[in-house]
C-alpha positions in Angstrom: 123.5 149.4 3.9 126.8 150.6 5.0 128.7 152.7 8.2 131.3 154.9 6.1 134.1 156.2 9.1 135.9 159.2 8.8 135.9 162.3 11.1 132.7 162.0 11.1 130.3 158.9 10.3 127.5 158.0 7.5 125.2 155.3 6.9 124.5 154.6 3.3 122.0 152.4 1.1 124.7 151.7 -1.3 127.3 148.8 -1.3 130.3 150.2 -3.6 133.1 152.3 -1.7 133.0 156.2 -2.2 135.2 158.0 -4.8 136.3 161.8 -3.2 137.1 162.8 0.1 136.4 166.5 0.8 139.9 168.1 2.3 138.3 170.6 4.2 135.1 168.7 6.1 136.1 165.5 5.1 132.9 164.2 4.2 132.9 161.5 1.3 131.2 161.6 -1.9 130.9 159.0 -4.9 131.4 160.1 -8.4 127.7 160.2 -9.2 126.6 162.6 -7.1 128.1 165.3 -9.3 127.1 165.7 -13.1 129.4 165.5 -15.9 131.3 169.0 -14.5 135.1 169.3 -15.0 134.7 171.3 -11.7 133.2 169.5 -8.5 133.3 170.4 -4.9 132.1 169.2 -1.8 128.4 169.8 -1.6 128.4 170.5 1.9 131.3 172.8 2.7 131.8 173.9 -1.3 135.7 172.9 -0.1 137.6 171.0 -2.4 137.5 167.0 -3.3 140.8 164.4 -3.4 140.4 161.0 -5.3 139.6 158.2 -3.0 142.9 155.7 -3.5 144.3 152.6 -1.9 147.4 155.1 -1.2 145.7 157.6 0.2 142.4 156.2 1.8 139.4 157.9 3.8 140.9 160.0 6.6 139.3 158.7 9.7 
């Protein structure tokens, strides 16, 4: 189990660090929660996702 910070918190029962960072709620999201789409968006806001990086990490 896990406390992911940004603006905004979640607890998760995973250990691995999340892939996508909506740009609009900022909520994160690992590649697995989406299917094999060329297009994903956030699930919660439908906004759109930015890649995760050690240059550009979770917004908190």
């Amino acid at each position: 189990m896990q406390v992911i910070q940004y603006k905004g918190v979640t607890l998760v029962a995973r250990d691995d660090a999340p892939t996508y960072q909506c740009k609009h709620c900022f909520k994160v999201w690992w590649a697995d929660d989406f299917d094999n789409s060329v297009f994903i968006a956030c699930q919660n806001c439908h906004g759109e996702l930015r890649d995760i990086t050690d240059d550009d990490p979770i917004e908190t």
